[in-house]
C-alpha positions, 0 to 999 in steps of 0.5 A: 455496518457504518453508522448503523445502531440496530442490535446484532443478530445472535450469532452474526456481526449485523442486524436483522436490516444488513443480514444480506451483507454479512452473508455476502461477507461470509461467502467472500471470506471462506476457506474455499474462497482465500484457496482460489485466490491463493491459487489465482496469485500463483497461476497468474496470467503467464501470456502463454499461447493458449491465454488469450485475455489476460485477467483483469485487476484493480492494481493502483500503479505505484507512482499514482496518487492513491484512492482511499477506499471506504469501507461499509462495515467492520466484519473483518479488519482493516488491511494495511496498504504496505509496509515501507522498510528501509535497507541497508546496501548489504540488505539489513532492514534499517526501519519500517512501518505500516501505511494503513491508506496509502503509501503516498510521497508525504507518508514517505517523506514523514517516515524518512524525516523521522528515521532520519531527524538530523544531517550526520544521520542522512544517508547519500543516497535513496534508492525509491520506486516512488522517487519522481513523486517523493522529490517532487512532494518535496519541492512543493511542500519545501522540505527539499530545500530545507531539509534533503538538498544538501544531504541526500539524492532521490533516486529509482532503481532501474526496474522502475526507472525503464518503467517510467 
């Protein structure tokens, strides 16, 4: 647990005070558990007749500012919100990273300054589910000017833009 300093149990990750939560861990982190998860993400609400209410989740839109989460313990480790990769136009993956909080427009921005740190590197175009949030970051933050303007075009691939 977070900030607690109490010796652990033998034979658990917590302390005598905290037992209750690693329980509850160890009952959400099963085989049993993961199998209906797994289940649950290949059976997904289809909108089929019989389906009346869908199911409901804590999906954070792509193009909304991210929470941070604040975890009470280090029963299990940390997941990372995504990866970011960058491909080519025929499909080859270019560079990529891990966003451990958020895939947030000045995450991205760093992550694109980086691949690219000069002009001639710069591609023309750059295709971004996120582009309305990404070019606007930029704008505020001043890297558009400064950097992006004269080489680059943000922009959405129409799955997303038909979404906007």
């Amino acid at each position: 647990m977070l900030n607690c300093l109490n010796p652990t149990v033998t034979g658990t990750k917590a302390c005598q005070q905290h037992q209750s939560q690693w329980t509850t861990h160890l009952k959400h982190c099963t085989q049993s558990a993961y199998a209906g998860v797994r289940r649950m993400l290949h059976c997904a609400y289809e909108g089929l007749e019989w389906q009346q209410n869908p199911p409901t989740s804590n999906t954070q839109p792509h193009d909304q500012p991210q929470s941070v989460t604040q975890h009470k313990s280090y029963f299990s480790p940390a997941h990372f919100y995504c990866v970011e990769t960058l491909c080519a136009p025929c499909g080859t993956v270019i560079a990529w990273t891990k966003f451990d909080k958020a895939g947030s427009p000045t995450n991205i921005l760093n992550f694109l300054e980086t691949v690219y740190p000069n002009e001639e590197s710069r591609p023309q175009y750059i295709c971004i589910d996120k582009a309305c949030l990404v070019l606007q970051t930029a704008i505020a933050n001043g890297s558009w000017q400064q950097i992006w303007e004269k080489t680059s075009q943000f922009i959405v691939d129409t799955y997303h833009y038909t979404n906007h």
